[in-house]
N, C-alpha and C positions, 0 to 999 in steps of 0.2 A: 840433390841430383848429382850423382856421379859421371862427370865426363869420360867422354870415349877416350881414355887416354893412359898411357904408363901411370902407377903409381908411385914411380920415381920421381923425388923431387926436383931433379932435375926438368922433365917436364914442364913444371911452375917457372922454373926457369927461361927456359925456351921460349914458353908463352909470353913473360915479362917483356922479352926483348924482340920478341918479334910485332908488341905490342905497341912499342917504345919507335922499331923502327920504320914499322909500315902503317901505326897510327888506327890499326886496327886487326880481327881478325875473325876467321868462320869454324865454327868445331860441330861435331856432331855429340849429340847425347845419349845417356843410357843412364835409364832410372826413372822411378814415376815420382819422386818427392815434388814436384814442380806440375802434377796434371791435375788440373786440366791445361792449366797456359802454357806449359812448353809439354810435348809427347816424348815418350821415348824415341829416339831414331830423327827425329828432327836436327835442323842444326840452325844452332843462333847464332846472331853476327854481332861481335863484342868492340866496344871501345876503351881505350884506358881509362882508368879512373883508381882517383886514391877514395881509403874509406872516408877523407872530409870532404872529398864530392857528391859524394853520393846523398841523394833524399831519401826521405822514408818511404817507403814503401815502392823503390827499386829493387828491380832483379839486378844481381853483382854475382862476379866469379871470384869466389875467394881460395886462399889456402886453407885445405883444411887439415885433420893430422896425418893421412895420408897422402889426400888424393886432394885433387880441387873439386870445388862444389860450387852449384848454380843454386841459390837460394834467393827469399825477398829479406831486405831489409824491413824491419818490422819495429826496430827501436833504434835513437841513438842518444846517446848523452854527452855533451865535453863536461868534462871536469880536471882538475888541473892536472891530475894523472896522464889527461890523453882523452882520446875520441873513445867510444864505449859502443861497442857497436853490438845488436843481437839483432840476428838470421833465423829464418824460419823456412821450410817448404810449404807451399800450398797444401798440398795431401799429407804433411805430417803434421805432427804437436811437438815434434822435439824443437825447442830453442837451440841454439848455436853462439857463444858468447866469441866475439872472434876481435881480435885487436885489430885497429883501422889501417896497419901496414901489412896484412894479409891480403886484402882487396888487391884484384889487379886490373882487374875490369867490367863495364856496365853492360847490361843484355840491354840489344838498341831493337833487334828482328830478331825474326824464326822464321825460318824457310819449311814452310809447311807441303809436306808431299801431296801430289794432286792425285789423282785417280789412274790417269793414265803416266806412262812414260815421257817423262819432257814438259808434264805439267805441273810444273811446282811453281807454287809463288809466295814472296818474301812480306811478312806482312809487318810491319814497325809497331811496335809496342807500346800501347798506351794507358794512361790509368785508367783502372777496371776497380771494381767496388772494393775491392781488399786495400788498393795503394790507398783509395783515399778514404776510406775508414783510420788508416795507421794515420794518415797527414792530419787526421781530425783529433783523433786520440793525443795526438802527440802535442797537437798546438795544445787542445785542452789543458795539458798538461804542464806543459810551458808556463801557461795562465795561470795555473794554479799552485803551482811546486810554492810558492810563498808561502801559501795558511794550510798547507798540508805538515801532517807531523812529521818528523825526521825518520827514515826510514830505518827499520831494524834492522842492527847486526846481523851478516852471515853466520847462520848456526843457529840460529833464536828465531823459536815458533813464530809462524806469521797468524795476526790476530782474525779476529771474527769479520771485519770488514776488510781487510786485505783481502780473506779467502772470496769474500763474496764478491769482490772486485775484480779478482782474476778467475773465476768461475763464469760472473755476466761476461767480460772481455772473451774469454776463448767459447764461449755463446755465440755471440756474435760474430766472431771469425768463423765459423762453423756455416752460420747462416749464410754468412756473404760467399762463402765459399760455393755457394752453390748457385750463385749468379756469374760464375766466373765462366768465361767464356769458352766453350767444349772443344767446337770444331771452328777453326777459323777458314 
């Protein structure tokens, strides 16, 4: 989800520091990568945060190659390289591989518009079936990375149970996706 905002880097900028000095901040949005849980035209109220604060399966505003984007964390790894972070939208399938000093900030609300004029209200963000399917997969994962095989080189075919791994996983985000919450 693309923010209402210049795709000037400097923007990212701006944000950082206005993030830094008032501890927090409010944007309006444009784009459905994020619907059902955030809408277009909505606007969410963001806190700082680096990528090693964030849990799985948080909304986060990161840098992206243009513009900043409002996406779910949906994976994270340290390994001695650094934090290893991949982003996802609700309504898409594309992954997002994005380095953990791109993050600027965590989605805390959404100021959902009311019906009439002067009725909106702010509603706080809570796990919904998608965060905590990621937090389940992930500990899972965690648990098991031990007796699991070493994972293949980038470039080299993934095997018969890899494919069916990540075919049942993006299943089941599909599903849950449709518990997510519409109208708040």
């Amino acid at each position: 989800m693309k923010l209402n905002l210049s795709d000037d880097p400097l923007t990212a900028d701006l944000l950082d520091e206005a993030l830094r000095r008032t501890g927090g901040a409010v944007l309006a949005v444009n784009g459905t990568s994020m619907h059902p849980t955030i809408q277009m035209g909505w606007r969410v109220f963001l806190k700082p945060a680096t990528g090693a604060d964030l849990k799985v399966g948080e909304i986060a505003v990161f840098r992206g190659d243009q513009y900043l984007t409002i996406h779910r964390l949906v994976w994270k790894e340290e390994d001695p390289s650094g934090t290893r972070l991949v982003f996802r939208g609700d309504y898409n399938r594309v992954r997002e591989h994005v380095p953990a000093a791109s993050v600027l900030a965590r989605v805390v609300a959404v100021e959902v518009p009311g019906t009439k004029k002067g009725h909106d209200r702010v509603v706080v963000l809570e796990a919904d079936a998608l965060t905590l399917f990621y937090r389940l997969a992930h500990g899972i994962h965690r648990l098991i990375r031990p007796i699991l095989p070493r994972p293949a080189p980038p470039g080299t075919s993934i095997t018969l149970p890899g494919r069916v791994g990540r075919a049942l996983f993006a299943g089941i985000e599909r599903i849950l996706s449709l518990f997510l919450p519409g109208h708040r």
